[in-house]
MIDOSE-1310 file (N, C-alpha, C; in nm, 2 decimals, decimal comma, always signed):
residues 56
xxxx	+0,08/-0,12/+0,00/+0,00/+0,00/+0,00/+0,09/+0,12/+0,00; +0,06/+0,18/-0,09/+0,13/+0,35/-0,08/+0,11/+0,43/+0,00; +0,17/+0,51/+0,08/+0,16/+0,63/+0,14/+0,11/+0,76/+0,09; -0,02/+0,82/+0,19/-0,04/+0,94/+0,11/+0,04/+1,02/+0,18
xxxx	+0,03/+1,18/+0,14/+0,09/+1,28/+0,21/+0,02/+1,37/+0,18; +0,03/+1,51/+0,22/-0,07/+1,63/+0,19/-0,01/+1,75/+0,24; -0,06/+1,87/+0,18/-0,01/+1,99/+0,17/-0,14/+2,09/+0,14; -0,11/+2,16/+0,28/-0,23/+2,29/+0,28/-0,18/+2,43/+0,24
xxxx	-0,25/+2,48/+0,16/-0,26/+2,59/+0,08/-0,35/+2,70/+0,11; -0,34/+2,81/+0,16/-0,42/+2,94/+0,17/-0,38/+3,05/+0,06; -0,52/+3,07/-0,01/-0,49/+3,19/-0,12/-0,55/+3,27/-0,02; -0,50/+3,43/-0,05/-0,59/+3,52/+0,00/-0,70/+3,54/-0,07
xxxx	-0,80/+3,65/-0,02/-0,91/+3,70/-0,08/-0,87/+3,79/-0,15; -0,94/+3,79/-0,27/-0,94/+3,89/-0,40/-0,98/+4,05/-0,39; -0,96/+4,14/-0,42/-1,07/+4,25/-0,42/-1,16/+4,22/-0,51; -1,28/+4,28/-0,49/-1,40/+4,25/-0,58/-1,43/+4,36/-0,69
xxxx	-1,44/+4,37/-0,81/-1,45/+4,46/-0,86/-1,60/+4,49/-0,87; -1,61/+4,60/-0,76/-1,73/+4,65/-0,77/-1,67/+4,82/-0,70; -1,80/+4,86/-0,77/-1,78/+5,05/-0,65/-1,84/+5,03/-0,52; -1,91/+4,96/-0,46/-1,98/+4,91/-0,35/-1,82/+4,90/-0,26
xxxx	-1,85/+4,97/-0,14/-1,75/+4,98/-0,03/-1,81/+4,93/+0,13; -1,73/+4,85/+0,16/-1,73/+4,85/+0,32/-1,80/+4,94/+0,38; -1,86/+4,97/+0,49/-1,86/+5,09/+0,57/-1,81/+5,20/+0,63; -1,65/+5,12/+0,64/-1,51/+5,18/+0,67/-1,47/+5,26/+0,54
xxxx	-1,53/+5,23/+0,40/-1,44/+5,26/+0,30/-1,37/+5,19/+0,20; -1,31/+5,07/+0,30/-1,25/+5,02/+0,21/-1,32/+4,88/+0,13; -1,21/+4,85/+0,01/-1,30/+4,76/-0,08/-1,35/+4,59/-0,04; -1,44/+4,56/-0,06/-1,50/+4,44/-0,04/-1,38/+4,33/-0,09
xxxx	-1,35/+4,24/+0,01/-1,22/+4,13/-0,04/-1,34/+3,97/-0,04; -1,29/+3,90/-0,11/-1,34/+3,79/-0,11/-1,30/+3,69/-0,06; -1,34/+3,62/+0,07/-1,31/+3,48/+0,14/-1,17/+3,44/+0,10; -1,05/+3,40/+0,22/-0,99/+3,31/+0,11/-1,01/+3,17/+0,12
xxxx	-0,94/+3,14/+0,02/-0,94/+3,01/-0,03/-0,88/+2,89/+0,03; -0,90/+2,76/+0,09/-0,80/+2,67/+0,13/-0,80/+2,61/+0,03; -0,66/+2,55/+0,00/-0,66/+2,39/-0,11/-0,59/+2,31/-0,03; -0,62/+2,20/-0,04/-0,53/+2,07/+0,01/-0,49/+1,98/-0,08
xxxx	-0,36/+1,93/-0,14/-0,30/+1,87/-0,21/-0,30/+1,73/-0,16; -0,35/+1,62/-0,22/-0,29/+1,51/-0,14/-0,24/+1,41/-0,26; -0,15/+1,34/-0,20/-0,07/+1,27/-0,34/+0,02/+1,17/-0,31; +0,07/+1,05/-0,35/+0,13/+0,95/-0,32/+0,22/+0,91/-0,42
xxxx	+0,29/+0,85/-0,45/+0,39/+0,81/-0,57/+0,35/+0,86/-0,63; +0,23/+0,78/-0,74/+0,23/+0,80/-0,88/+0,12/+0,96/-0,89; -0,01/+0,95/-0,80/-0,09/+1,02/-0,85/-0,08/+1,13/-0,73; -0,21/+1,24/-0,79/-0,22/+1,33/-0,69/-0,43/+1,40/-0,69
xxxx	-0,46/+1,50/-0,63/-0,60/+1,49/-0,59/-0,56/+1,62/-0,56; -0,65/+1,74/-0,62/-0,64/+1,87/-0,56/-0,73/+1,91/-0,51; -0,81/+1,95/-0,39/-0,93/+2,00/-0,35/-0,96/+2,08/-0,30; -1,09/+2,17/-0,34/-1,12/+2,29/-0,38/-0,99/+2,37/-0,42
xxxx	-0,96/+2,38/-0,61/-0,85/+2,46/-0,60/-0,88/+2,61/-0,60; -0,76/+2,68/-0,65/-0,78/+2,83/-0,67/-0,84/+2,87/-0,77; -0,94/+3,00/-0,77/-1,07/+3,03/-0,84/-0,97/+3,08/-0,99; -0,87/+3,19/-0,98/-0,80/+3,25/-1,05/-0,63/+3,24/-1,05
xxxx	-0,59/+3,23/-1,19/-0,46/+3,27/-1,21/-0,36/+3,35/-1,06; -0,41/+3,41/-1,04/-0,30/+3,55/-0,95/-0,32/+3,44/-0,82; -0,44/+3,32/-0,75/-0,42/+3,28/-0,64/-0,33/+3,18/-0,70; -0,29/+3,09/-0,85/-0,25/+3,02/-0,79/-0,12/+3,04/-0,80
């Protein structure tokens, strides 16, 4: 039997492009993201990845 292993990932949140502001002012960010890599010799499994280019 193969060994798995795994690796956690935090993207940050995005700004949102909208004109809509916080209360404070500043701009509305979007959740971030976790991903967890899990993978053993041959193969691998990525889950929930990143939405966009710039997180990943």
């Amino acid at each position: 039997m193969t060994e798995l292993a795994y690796e956690t990932m935090v993207h940050e949140g995005l700004p949102r492009q909208r004109e809509q502001r916080l209360p404070d002012g500043s701009a509305i960010v979007s959740s971030p993201v976790t991903s967890t890599l899990i993978y053993g010799a041959h193969d691998a499994v990525l889950v929930d990845p990143p939405f966009t280019r710039d997180q990943v």
